[in-house]
Predicted model as a PDB file, atoms N, CA, C, CB and O in Angstrom, pLDDT in the B-factor column:
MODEL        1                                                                  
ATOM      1  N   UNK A   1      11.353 -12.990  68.900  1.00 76.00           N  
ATOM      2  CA  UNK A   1      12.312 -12.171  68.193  1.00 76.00           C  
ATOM      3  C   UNK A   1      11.566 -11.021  67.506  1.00 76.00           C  
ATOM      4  CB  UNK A   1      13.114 -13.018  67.166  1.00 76.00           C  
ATOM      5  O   UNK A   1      10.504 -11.207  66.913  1.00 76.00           O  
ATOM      6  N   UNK A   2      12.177  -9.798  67.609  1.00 91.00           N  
ATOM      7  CA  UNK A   2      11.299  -8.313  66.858  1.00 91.00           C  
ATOM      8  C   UNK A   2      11.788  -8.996  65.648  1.00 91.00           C  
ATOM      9  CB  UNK A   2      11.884  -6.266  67.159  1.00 91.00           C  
ATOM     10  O   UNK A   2      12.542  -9.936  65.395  1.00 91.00           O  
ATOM     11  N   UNK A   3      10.875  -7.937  64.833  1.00 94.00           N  
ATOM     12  CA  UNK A   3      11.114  -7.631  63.473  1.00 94.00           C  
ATOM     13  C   UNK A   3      12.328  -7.683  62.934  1.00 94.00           C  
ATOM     14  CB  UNK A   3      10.731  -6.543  63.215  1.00 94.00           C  
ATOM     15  O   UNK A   3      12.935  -8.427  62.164  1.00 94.00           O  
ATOM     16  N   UNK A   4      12.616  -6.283  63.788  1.00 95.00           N  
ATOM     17  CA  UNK A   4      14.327  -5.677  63.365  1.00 95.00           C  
ATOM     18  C   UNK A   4      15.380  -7.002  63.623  1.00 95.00           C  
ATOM     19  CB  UNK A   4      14.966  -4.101  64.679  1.00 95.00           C  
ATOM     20  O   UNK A   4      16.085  -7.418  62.704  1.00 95.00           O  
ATOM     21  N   UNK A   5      15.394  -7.496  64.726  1.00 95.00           N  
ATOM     22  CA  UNK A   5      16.543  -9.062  64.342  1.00 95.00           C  
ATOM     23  C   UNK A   5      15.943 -10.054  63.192  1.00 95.00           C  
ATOM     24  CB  UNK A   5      16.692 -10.320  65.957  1.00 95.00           C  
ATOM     25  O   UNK A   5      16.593 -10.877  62.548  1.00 95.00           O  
ATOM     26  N   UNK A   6      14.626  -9.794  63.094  1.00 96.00           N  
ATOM     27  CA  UNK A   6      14.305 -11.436  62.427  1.00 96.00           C  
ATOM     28  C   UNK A   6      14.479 -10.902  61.149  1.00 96.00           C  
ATOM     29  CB  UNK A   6      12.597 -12.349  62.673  1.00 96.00           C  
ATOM     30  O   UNK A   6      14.960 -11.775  60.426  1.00 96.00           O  
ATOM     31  N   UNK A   7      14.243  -9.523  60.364  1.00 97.00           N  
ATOM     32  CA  UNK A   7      14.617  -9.510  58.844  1.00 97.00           C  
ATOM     33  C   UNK A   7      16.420  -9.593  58.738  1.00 97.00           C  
ATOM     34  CB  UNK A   7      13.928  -7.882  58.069  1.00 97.00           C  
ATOM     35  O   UNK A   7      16.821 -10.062  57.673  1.00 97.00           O  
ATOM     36  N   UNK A   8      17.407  -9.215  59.659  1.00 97.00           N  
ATOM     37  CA  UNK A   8      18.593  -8.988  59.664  1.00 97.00           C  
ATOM     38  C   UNK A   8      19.327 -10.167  59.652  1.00 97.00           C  
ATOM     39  CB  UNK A   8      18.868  -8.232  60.584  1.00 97.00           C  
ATOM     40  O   UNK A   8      20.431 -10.270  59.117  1.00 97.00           O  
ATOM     41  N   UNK A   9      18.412 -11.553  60.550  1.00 95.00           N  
ATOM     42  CA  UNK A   9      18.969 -12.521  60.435  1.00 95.00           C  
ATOM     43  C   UNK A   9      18.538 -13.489  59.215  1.00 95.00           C  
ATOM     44  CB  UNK A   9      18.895 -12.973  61.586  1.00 95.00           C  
ATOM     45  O   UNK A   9      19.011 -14.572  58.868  1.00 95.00           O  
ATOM     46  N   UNK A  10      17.616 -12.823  58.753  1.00 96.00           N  
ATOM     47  CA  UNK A  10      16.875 -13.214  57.084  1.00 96.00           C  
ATOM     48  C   UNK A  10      17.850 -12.918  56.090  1.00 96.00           C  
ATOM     49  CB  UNK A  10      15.412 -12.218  56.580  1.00 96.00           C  
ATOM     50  O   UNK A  10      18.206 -13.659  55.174  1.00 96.00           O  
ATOM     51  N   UNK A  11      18.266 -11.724  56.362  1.00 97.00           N  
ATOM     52  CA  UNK A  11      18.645 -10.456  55.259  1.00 97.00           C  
ATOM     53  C   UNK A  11      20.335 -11.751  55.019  1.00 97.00           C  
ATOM     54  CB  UNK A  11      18.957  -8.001  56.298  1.00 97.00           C  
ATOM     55  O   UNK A  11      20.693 -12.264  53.959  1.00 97.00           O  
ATOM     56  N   UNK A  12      20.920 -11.892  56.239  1.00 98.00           N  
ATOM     57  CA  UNK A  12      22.507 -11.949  56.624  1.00 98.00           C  
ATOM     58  C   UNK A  12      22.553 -13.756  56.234  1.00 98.00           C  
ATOM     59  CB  UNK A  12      22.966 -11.375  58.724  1.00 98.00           C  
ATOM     60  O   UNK A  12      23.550 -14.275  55.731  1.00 98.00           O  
ATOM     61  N   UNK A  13      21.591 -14.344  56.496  1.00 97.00           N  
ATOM     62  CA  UNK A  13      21.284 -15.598  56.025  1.00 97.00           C  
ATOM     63  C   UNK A  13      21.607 -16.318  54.478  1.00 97.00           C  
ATOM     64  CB  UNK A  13      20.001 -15.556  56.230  1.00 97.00           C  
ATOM     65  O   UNK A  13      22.142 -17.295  53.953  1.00 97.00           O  
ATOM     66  N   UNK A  14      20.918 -15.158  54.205  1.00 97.00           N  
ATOM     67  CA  UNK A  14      20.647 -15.297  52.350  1.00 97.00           C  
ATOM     68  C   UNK A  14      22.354 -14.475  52.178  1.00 97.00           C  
ATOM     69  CB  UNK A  14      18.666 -13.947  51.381  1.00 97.00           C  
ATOM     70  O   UNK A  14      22.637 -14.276  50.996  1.00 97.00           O  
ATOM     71  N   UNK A  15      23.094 -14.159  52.870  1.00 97.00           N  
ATOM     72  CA  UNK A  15      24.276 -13.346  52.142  1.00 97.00           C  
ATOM     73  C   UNK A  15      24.161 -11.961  51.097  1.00 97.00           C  
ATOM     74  CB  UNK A  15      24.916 -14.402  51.284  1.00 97.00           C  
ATOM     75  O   UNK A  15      24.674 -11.573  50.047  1.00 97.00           O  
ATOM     76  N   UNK A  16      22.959 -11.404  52.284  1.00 98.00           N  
ATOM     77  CA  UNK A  16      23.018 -10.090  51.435  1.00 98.00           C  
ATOM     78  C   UNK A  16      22.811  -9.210  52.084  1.00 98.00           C  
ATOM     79  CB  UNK A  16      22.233  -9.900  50.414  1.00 98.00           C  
ATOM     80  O   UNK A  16      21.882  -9.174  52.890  1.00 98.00           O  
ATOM     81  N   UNK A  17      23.821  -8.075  51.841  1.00 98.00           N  
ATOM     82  CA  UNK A  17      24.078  -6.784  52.444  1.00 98.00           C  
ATOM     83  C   UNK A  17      22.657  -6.156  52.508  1.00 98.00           C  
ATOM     84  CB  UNK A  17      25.165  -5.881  51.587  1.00 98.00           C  
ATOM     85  O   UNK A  17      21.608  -6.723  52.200  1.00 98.00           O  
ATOM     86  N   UNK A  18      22.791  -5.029  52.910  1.00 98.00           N  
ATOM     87  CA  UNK A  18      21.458  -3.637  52.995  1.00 98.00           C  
ATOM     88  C   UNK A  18      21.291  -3.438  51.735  1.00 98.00           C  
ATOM     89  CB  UNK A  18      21.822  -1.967  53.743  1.00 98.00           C  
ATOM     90  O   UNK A  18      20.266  -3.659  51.089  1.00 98.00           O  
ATOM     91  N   UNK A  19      22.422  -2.963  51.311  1.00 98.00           N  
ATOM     92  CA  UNK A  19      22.200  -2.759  49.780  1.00 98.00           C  
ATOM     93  C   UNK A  19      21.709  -3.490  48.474  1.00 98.00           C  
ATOM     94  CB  UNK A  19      23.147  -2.517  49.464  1.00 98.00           C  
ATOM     95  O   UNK A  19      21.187  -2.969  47.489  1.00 98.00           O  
ATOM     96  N   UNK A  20      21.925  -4.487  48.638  1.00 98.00           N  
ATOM     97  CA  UNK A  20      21.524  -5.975  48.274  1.00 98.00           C  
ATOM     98  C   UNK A  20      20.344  -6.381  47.980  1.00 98.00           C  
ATOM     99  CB  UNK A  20      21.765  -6.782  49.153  1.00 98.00           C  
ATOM    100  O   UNK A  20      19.844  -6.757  46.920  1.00 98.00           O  
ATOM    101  N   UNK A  21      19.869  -6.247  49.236  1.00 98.00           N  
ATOM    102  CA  UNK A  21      18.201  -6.678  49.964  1.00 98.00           C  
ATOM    103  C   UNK A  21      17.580  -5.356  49.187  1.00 98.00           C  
ATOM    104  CB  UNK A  21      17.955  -6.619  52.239  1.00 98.00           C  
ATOM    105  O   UNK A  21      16.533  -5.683  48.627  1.00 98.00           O  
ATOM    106  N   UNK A  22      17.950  -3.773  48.954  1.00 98.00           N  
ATOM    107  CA  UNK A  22      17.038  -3.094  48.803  1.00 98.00           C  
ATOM    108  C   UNK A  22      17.069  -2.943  47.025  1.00 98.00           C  
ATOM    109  CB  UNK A  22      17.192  -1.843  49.771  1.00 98.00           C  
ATOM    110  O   UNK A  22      16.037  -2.620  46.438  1.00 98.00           O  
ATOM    111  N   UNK A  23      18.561  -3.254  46.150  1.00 98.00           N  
ATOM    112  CA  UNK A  23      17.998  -3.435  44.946  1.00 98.00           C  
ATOM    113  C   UNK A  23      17.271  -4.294  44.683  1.00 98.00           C  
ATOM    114  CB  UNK A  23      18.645  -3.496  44.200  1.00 98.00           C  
ATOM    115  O   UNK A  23      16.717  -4.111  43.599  1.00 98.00           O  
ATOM    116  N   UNK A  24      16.801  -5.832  45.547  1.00 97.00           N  
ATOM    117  CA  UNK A  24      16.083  -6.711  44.984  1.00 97.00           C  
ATOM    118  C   UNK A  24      14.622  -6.254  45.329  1.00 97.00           C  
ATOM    119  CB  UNK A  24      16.492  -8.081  45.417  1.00 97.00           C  
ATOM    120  O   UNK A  24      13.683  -6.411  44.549  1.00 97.00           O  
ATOM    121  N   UNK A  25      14.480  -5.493  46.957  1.00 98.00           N  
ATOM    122  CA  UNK A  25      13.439  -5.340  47.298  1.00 98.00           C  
ATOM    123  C   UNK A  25      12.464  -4.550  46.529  1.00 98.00           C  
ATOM    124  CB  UNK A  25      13.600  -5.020  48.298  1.00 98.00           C  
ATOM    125  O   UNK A  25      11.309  -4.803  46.187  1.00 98.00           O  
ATOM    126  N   UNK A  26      13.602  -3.024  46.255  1.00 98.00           N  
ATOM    127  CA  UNK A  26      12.972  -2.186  45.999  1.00 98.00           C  
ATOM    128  C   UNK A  26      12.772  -1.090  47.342  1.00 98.00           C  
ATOM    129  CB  UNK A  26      11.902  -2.826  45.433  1.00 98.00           C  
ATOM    130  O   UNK A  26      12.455   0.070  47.080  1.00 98.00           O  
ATOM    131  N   UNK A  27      12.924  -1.409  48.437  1.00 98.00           N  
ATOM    132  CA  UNK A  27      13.091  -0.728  49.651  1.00 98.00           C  
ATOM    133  C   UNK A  27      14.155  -0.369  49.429  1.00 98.00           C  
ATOM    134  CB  UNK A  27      12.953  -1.310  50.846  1.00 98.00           C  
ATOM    135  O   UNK A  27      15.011  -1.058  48.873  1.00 98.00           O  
ATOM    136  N   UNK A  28      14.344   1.107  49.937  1.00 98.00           N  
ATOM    137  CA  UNK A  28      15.687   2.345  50.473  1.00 98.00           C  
ATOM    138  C   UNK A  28      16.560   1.453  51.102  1.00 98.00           C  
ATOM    139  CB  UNK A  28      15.245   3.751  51.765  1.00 98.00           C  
ATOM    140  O   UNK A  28      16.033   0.600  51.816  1.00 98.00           O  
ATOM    141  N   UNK A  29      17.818   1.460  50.994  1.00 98.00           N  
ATOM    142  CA  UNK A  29      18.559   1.022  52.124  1.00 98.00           C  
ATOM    143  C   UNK A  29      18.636   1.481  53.366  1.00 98.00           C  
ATOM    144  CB  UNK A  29      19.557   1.010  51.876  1.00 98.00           C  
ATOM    145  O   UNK A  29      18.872   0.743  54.322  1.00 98.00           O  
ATOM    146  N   UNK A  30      18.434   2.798  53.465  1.00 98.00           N  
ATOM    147  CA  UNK A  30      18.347   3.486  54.198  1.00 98.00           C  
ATOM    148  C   UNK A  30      17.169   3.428  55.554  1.00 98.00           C  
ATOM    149  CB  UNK A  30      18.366   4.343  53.407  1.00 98.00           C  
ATOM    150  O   UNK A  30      17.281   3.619  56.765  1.00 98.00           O  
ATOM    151  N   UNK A  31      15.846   3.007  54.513  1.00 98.00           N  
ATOM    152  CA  UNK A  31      14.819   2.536  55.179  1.00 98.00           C  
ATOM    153  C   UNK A  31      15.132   0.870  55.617  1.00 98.00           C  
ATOM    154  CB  UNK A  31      13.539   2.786  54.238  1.00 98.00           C  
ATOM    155  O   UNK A  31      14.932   0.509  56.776  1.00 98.00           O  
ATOM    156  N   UNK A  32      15.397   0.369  55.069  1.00 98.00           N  
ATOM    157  CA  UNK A  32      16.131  -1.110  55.624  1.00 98.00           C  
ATOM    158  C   UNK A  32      17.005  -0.879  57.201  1.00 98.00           C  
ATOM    159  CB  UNK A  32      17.511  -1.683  54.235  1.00 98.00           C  
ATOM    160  O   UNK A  32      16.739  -1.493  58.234  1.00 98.00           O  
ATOM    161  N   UNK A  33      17.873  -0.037  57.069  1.00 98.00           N  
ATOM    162  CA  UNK A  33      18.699  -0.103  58.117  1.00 98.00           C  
ATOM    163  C   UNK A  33      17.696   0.341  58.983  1.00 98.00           C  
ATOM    164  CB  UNK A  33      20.014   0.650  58.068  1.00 98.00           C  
ATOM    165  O   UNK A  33      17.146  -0.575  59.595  1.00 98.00           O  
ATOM    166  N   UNK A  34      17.179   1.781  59.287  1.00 98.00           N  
ATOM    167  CA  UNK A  34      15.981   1.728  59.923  1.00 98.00           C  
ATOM    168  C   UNK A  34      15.320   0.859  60.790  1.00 98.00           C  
ATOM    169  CB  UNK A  34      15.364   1.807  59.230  1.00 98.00           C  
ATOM    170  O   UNK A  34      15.236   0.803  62.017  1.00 98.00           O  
ATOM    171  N   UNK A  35      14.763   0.036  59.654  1.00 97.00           N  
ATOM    172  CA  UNK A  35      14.467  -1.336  59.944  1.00 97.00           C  
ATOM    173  C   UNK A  35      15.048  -1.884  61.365  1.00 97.00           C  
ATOM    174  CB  UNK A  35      15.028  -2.162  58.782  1.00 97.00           C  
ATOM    175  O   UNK A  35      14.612  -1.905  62.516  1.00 97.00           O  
ATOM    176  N   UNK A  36      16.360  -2.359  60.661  1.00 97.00           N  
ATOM    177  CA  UNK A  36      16.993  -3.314  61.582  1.00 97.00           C  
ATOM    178  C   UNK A  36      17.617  -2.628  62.760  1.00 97.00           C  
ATOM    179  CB  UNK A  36      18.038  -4.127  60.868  1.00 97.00           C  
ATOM    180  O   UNK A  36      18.193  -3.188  63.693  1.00 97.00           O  
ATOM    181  N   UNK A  37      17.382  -1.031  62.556  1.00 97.00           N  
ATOM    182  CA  UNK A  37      17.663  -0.437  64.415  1.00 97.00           C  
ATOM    183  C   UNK A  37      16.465  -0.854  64.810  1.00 97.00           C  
ATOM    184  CB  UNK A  37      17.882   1.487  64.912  1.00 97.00           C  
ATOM    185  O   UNK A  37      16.561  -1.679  65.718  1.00 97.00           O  
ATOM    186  N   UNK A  38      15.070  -0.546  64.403  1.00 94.00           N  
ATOM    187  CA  UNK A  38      14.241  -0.913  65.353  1.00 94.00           C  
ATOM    188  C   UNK A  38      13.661  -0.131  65.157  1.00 94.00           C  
ATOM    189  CB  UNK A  38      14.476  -1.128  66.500  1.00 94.00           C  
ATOM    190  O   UNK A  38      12.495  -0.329  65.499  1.00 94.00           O  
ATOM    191  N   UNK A  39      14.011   1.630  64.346  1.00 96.00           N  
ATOM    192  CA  UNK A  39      13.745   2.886  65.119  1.00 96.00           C  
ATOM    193  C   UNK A  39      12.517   2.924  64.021  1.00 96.00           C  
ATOM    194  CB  UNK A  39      15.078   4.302  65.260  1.00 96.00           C  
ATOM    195  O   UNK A  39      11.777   3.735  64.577  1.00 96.00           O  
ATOM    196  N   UNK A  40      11.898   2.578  62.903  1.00 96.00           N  
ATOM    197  CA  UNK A  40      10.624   2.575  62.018  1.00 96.00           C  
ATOM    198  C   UNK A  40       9.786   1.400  61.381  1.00 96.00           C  
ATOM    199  CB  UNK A  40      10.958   3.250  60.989  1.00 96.00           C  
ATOM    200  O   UNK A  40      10.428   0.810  60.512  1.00 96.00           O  
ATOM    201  N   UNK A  41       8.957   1.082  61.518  1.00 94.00           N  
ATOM    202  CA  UNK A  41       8.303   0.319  61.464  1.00 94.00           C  
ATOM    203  C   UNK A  41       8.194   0.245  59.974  1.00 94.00           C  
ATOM    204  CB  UNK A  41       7.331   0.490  62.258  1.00 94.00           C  
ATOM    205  O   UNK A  41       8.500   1.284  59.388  1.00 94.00           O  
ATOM    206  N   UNK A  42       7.775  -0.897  59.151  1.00 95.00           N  
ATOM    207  CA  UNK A  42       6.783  -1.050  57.861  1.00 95.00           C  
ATOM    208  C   UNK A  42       5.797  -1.002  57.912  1.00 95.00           C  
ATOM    209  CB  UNK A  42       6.722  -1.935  57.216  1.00 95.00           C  
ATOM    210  O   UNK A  42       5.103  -1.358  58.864  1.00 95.00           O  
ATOM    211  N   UNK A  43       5.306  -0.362  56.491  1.00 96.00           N  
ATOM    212  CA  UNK A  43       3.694  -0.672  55.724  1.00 96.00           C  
ATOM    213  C   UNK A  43       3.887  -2.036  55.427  1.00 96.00           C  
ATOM    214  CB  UNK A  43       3.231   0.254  54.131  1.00 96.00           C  
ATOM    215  O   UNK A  43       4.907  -2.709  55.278  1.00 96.00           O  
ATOM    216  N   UNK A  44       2.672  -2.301  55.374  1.00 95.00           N  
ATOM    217  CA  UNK A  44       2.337  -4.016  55.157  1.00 95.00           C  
ATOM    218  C   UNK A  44       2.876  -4.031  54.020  1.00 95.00           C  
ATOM    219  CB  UNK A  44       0.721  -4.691  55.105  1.00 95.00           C  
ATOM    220  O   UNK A  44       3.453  -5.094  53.792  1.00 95.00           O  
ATOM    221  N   UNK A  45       2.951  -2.855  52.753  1.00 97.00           N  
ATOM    222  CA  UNK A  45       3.805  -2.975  51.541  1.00 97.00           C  
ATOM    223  C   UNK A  45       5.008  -3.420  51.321  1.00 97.00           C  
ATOM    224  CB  UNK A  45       3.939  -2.062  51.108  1.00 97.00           C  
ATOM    225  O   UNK A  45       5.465  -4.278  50.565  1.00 97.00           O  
ATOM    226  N   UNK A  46       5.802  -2.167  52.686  1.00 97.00           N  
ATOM    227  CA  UNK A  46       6.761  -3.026  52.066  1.00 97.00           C  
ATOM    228  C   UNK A  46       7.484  -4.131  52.977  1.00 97.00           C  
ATOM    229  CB  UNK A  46       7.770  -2.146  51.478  1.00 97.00           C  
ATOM    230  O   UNK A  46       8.536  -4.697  52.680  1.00 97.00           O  
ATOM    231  N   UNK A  47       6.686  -4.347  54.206  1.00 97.00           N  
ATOM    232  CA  UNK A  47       6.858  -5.901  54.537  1.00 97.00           C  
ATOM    233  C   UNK A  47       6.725  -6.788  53.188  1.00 97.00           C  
ATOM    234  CB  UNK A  47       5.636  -6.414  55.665  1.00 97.00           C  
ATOM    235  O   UNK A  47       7.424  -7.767  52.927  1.00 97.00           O  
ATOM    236  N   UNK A  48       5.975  -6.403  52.603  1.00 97.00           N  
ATOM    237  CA  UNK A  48       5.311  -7.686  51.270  1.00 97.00           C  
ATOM    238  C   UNK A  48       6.656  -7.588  50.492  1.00 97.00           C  
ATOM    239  CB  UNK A  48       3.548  -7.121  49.964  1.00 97.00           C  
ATOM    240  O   UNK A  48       7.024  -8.699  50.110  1.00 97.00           O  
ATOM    241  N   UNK A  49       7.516  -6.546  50.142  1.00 98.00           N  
ATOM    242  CA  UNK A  49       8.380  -6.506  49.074  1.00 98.00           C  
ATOM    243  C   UNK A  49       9.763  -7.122  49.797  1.00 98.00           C  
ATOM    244  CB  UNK A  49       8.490  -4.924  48.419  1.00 98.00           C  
ATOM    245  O   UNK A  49      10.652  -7.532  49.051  1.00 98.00           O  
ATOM    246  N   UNK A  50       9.983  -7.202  51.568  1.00 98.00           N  
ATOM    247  CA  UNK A  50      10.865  -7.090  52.053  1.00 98.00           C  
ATOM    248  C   UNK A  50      10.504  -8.946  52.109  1.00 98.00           C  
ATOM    249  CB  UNK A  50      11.033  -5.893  53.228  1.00 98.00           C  
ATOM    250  O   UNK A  50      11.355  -9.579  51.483  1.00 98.00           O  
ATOM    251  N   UNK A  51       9.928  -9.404  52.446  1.00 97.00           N  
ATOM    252  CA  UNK A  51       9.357 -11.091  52.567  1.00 97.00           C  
ATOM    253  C   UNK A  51       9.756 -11.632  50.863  1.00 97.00           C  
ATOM    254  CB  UNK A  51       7.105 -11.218  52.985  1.00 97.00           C  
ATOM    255  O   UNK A  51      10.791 -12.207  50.529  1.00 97.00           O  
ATOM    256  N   UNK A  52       8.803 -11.315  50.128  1.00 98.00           N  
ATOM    257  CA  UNK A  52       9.164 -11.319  48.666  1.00 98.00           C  
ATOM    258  C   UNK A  52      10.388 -11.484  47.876  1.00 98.00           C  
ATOM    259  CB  UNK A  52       8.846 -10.357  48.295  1.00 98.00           C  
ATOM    260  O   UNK A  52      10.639 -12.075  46.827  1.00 98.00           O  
ATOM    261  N   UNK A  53      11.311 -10.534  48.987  1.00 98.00           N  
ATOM    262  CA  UNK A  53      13.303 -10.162  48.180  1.00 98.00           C  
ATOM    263  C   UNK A  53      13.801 -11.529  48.974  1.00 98.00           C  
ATOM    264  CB  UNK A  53      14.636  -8.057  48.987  1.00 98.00           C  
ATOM    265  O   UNK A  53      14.423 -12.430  48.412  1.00 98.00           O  
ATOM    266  N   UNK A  54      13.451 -11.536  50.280  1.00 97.00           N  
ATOM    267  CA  UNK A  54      13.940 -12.870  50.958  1.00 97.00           C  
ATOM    268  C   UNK A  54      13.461 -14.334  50.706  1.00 97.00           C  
ATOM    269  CB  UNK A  54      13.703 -12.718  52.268  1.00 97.00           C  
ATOM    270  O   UNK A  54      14.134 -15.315  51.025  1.00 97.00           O  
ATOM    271  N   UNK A  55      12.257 -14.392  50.115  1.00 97.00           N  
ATOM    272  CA  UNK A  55      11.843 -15.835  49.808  1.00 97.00           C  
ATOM    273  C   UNK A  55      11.501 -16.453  50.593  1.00 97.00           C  
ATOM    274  CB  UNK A  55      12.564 -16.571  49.348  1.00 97.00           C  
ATOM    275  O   UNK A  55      11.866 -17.599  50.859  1.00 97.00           O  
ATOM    276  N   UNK A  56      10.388 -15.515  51.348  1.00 97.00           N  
ATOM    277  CA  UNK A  56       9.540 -15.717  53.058  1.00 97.00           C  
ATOM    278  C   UNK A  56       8.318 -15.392  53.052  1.00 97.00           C  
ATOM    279  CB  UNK A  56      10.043 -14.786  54.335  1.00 97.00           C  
ATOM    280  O   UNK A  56       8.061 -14.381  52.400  1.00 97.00           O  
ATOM    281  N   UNK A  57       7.317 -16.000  53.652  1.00 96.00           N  
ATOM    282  CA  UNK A  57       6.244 -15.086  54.066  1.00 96.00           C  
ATOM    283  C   UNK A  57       6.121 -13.847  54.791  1.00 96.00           C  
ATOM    284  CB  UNK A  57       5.615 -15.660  54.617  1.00 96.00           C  
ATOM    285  O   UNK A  57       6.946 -13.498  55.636  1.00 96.00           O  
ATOM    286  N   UNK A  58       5.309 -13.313  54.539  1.00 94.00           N  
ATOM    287  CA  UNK A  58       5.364 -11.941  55.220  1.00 94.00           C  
ATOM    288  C   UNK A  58       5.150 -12.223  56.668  1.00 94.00           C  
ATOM    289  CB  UNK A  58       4.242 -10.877  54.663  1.00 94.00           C  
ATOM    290  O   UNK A  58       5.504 -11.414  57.526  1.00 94.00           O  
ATOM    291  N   UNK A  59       4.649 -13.216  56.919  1.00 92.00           N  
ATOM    292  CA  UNK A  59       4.203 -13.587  58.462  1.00 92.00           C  
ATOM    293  C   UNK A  59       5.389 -14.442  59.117  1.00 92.00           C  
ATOM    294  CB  UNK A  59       2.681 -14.572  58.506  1.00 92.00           C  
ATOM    295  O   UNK A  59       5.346 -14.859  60.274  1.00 92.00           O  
ATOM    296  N   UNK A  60       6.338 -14.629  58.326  1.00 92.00           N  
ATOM    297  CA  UNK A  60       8.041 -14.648  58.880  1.00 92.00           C  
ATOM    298  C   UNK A  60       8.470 -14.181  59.371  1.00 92.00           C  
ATOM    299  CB  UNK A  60       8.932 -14.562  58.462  1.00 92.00           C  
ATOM    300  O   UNK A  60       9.044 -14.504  60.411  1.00 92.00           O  
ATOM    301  N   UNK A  61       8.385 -12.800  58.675  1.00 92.00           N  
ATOM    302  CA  UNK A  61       9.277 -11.174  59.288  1.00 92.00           C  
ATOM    303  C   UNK A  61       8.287 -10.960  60.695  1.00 92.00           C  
ATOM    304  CB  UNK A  61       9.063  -9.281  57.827  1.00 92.00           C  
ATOM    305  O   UNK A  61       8.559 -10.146  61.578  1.00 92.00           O  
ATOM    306  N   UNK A  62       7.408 -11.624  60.704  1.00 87.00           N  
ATOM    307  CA  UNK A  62       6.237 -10.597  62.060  1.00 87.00           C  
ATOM    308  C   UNK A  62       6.228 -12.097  62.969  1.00 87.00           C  
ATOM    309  CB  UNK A  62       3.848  -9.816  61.310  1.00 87.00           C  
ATOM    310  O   UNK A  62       5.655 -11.912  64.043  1.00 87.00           O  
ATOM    311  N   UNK A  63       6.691 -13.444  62.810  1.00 79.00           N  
ATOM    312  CA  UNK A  63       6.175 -14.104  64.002  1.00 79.00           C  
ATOM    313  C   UNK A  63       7.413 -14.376  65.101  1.00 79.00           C  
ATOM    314  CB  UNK A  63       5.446 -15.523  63.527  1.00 79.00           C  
ATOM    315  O   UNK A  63       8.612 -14.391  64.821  1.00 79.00           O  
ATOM    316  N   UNK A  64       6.828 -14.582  66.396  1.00 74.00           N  
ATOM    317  CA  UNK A  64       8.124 -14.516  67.135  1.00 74.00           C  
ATOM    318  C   UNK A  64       8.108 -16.095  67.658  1.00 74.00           C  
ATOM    319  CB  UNK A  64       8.169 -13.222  68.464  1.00 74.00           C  
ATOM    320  O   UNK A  64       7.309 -16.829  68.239  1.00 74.00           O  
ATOM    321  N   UNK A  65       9.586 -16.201  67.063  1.00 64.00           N  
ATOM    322  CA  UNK A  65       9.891 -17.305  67.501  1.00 64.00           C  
ATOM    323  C   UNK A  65      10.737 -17.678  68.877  1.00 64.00           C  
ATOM    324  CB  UNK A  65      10.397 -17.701  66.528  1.00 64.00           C  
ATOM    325  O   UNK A  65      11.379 -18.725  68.960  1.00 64.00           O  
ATOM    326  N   UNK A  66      10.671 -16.795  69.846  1.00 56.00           N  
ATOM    327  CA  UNK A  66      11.519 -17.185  70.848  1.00 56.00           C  
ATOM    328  C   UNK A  66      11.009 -18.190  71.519  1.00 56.00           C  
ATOM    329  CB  UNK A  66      11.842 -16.234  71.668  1.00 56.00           C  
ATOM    330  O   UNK A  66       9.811 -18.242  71.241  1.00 56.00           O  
ATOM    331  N   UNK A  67      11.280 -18.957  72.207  1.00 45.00           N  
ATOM    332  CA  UNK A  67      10.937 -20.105  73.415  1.00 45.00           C  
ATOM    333  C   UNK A  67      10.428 -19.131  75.052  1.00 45.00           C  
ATOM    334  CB  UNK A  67      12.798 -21.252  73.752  1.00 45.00           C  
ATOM    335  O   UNK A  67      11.164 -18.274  75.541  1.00 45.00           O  
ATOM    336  N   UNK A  68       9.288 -19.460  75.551  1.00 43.00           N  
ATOM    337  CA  UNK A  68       9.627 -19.003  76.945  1.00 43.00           C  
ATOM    338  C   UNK A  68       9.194 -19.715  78.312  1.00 43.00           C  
ATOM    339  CB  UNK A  68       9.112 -17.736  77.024  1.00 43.00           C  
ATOM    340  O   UNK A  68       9.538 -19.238  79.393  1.00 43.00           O  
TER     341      UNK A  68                                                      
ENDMDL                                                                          
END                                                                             
């Protein structure tokens, strides 16, 4: 699973909007959505703040868990 599904299904998990995730984060919403198109990547920063708002390791948001 990318990034962009695995914070969205993090984000949607916990019951919290874009907006939500970025007053706790501290990340833009704007940069969040971003995010979850796919279309910009994170600094390890604010992976750290985006793991941090969710109550995850940062190596959550980055490991892929698909089966193959």
């Amino acid at each position: 699973m990318e990034l962009s599904q695995k914070l969205k299904e993090l984000r949607q998990a916990r019951g919290f909007s874009q907006t939500k995730l970025a007053e706790i984060s501290g990340v833009s919403q704007s940069f969040i959505a971003y995010l979850e198109a796919g279309t910009k990547q994170p600094t390890v920063r604010i992976l750290r703040k985006l793991a941090t708002a969710l109550n995850v390791p940062a190596s959550a948001l980055l490991e892929d868990n698909d089966s193959n």
